[in-house]
C-alpha positions as CSV (number, residue, x, y, z in Angstrom):
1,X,-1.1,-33.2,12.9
2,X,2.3,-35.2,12.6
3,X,5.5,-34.5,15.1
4,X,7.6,-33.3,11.8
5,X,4.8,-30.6,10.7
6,X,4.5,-29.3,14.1
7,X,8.5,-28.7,14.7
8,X,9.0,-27.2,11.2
9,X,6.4,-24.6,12.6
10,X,7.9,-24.0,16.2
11,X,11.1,-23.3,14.1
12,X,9.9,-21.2,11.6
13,X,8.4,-19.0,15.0
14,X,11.8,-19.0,16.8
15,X,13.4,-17.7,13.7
16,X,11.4,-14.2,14.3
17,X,14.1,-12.1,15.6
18,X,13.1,-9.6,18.7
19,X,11.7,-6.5,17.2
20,X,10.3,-8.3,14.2
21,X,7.2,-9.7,13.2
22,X,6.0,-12.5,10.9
23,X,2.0,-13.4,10.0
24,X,0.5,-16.7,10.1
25,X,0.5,-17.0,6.4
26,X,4.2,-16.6,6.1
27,X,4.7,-18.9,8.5
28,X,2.5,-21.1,6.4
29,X,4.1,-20.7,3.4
30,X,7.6,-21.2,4.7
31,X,6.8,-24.5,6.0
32,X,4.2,-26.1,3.6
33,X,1.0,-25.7,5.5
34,X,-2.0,-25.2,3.5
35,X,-3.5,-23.1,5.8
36,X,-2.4,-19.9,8.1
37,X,-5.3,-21.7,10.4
38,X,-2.8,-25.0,11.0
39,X,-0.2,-22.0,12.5
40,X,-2.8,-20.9,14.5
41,X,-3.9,-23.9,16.0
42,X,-0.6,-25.6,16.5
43,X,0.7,-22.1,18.5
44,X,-2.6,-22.9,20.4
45,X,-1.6,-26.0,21.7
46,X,1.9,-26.2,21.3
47,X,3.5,-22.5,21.5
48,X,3.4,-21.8,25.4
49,X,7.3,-21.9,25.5
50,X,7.8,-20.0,22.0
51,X,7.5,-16.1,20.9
52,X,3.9,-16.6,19.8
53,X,3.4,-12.6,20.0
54,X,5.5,-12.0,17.0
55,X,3.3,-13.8,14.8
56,X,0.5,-11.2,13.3
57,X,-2.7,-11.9,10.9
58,X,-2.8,-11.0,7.5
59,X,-3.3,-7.2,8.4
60,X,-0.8,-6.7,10.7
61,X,-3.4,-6.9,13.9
62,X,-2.9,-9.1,17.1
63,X,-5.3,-12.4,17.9
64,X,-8.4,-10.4,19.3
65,X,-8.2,-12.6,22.6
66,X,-4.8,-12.0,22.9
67,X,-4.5,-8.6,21.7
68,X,-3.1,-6.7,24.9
69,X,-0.8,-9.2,26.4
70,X,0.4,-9.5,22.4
71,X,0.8,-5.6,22.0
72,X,2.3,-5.7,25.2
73,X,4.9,-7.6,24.5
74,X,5.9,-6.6,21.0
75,X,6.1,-2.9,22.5
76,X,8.9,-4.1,24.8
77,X,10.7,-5.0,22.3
78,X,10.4,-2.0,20.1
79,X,7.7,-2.6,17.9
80,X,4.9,-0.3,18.3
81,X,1.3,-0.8,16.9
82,X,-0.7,2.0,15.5
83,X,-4.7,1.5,16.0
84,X,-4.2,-2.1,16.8
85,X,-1.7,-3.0,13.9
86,X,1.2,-3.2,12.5
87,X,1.7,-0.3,10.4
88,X,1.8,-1.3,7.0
89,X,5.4,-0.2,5.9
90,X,6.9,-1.9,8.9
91,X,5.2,-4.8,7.8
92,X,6.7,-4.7,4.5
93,X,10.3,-4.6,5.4
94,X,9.7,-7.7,7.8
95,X,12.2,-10.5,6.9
96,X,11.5,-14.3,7.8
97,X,13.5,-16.9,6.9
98,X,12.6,-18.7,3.4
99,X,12.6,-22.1,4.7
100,X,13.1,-24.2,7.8
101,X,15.0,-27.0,6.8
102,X,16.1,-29.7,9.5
103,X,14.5,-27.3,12.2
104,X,16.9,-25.0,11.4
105,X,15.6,-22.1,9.5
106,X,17.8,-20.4,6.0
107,X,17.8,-16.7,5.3
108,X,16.2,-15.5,2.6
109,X,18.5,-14.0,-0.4
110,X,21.4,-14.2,1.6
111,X,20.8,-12.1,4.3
C-alpha cells in the first residue's frame, strides 16, 4: 500500500474527535479505499500511535480481539456500549469529516 494512501487514512482516524466514533467503512469512503478491510489492515500495522479505538465495524461493535481494551477506552471518554455496540442512534448522529485533503481533514456541510 503506497505512503499517500496510508496518511490519508491516519488522518481521516485523528479527525475522530474524543467521545465520537467513526466505522471502517466511513473511513473508507472518505479516503477512496475500496475496501473497509484496507482500514483495517493499515490500523494493524500502522495505528499504534493513533485513536484506533474510535473506529467501529459496520454494526457499531469493537474488533473481537480487541474488544475490552477498545470498550475500555471509548468508555473513558464517554461513549458507553450497550451489549458490545454502539447503540444504533448514537451511531447515527456520528459526524466524520467528508474528506481528508492534504492530510488535513474538511468538515462535512459546514460543521
Amino acid at each position: 500500500m503506497d505512503e499517500e494512501t496510508v496518511e490519508q487514512v491516519r488522518a481521516a482516524v485523528r479527525a475522530v474527535p474524543a467521545g465520537e466514533t467513526a466505522t471502517y467503512g466511513e473511513i473508507a469512503e472518505r479516503t477512496g479505499l475500496r475496501s473497509p478491510r484496507l482500514v483495517g489492515r493499515i490500523l494493524a500495522e500502522d495505528g499504534h500511535d493513533l485513536p484506533w479505538h474510535r473506529v467501529l465495524r459496520a454494526d457499531g461493535s469493537c474488533a473481537p480481539h480487541l474488544a475490552a481494551e477498545q470498550s475500555a477506552r471509548l468508555r473513558a471518554e464517554g461513549v458507553l456500549m450497550v451489549d458490545g455496540r454502539l447503540p444504533r442512534p448514537i451511531r447515527a448522529r456520528a459526524a466524520l469529516p467528508t474528506e481528508v485533503e492534504d492530510g488535513a481533514p474538511t468538515a462535512r456541510d459546514g460543521s
